[in-house]
N, C-alpha and C positions, 0 to 999 in steps of 0.2 A: 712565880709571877712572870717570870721573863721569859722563861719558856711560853706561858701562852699567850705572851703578848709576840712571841717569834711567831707562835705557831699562828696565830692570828693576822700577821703579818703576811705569812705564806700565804693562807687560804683566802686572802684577801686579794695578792696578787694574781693567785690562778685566777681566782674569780674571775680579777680585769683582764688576765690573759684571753679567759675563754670568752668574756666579752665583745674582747677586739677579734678576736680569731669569728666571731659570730657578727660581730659590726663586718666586717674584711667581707664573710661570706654575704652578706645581705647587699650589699655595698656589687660583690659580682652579682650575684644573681637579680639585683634592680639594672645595672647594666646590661646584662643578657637581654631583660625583657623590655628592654627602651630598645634594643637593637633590633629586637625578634621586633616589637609594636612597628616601629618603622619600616621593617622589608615588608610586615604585613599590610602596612597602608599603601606602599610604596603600588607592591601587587594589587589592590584593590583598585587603587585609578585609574592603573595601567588594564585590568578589567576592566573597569568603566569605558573607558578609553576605547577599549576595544569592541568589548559589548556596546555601543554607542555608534560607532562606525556600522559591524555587521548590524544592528537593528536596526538601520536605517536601511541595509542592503537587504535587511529581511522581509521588512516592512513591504518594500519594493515585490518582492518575489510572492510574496501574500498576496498584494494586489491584483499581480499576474497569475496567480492561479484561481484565484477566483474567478477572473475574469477569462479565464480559458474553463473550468469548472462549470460557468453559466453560458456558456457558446455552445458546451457539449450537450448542456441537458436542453438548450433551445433547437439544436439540431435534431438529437433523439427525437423529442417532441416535435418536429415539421417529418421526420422519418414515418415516424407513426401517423402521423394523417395524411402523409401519401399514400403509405400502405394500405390505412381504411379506403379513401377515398378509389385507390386500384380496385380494391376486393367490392366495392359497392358500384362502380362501375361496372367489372367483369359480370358483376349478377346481374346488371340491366341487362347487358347484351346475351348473357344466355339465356334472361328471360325472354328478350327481344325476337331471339331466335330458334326458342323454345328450346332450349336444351334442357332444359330443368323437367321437364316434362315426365312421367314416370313409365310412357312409352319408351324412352330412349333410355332411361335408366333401366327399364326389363330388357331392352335392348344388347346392354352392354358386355353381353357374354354369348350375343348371336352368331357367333362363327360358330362357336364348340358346339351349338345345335341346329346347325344346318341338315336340311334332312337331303339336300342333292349334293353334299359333300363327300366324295366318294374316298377312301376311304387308302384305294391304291389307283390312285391319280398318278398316270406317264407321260412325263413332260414328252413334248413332241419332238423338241432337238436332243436330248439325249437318253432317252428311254428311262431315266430313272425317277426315282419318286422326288418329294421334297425333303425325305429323308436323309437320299443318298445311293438307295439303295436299289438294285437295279433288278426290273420286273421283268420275266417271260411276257412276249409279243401274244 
């Protein structure tokens, strides 16, 4: 009987040993993470903090580029209706003056059949062709 009232005594103590040995660890490890909670909050405002400053610098820079984004495509856009506006003019004026004409367009390769275009034409001041190339008199 005394023995298992020893031995129950033991196993009673380890018990509360490993109790406190298990309180001890809980006990660090809720201190870790109160330490860890707070550097992590600590981080977070100090992000807000800063994410709050740059978004307001961001904000700024948004602004500005939109508004350089709608200059460009208002510019593009007055580009282009100068451009039409050149190209519908130029066609008055070749209408004007009849270039458009489909004489002057069968025209437009009338050198190369020229029928009084000789053929070995000698310059007069130095006897050669337009080639370069220098003809008997």
């Amino acid at each position: 009987m005394w023995n298992q009232k020893a031995r129950r005594i033991r196993d009673l103590a380890a018990w509360k040993n490993t109790l406190v040995d298990r309180l001890d660890d809980a006990r660090e490890e809720l201190k870790a993470e109160r330490g860890a909670r707070a550097i992590i909050a600590r981080n977070f405002h100090a992000a807000d903090r800063a994410l709050g400053h740059e978004g307001a610098k961001n904000r700024g820079l948004t602004i500005r580029l939109d508004r350089a984004l709608r200059t460009i495509a208002r510019l593009r856009a007055d580009a282009a209706n100068r451009d039409r506006l050149i190209a519908d003019q130029q066609r008055q004026l070749d209408d004007l003056l009849g270039l458009n004409s489909p004489a002057v367009e069968a025209g437009a390769t009338w050198q190369e059949r020229r029928d009084d275009k000789r053929p070995m034409y000698r310059s007069p001041i130095d006897g050669t062709t337009p080639t370069g190339e220098a003809v008997a008199p």
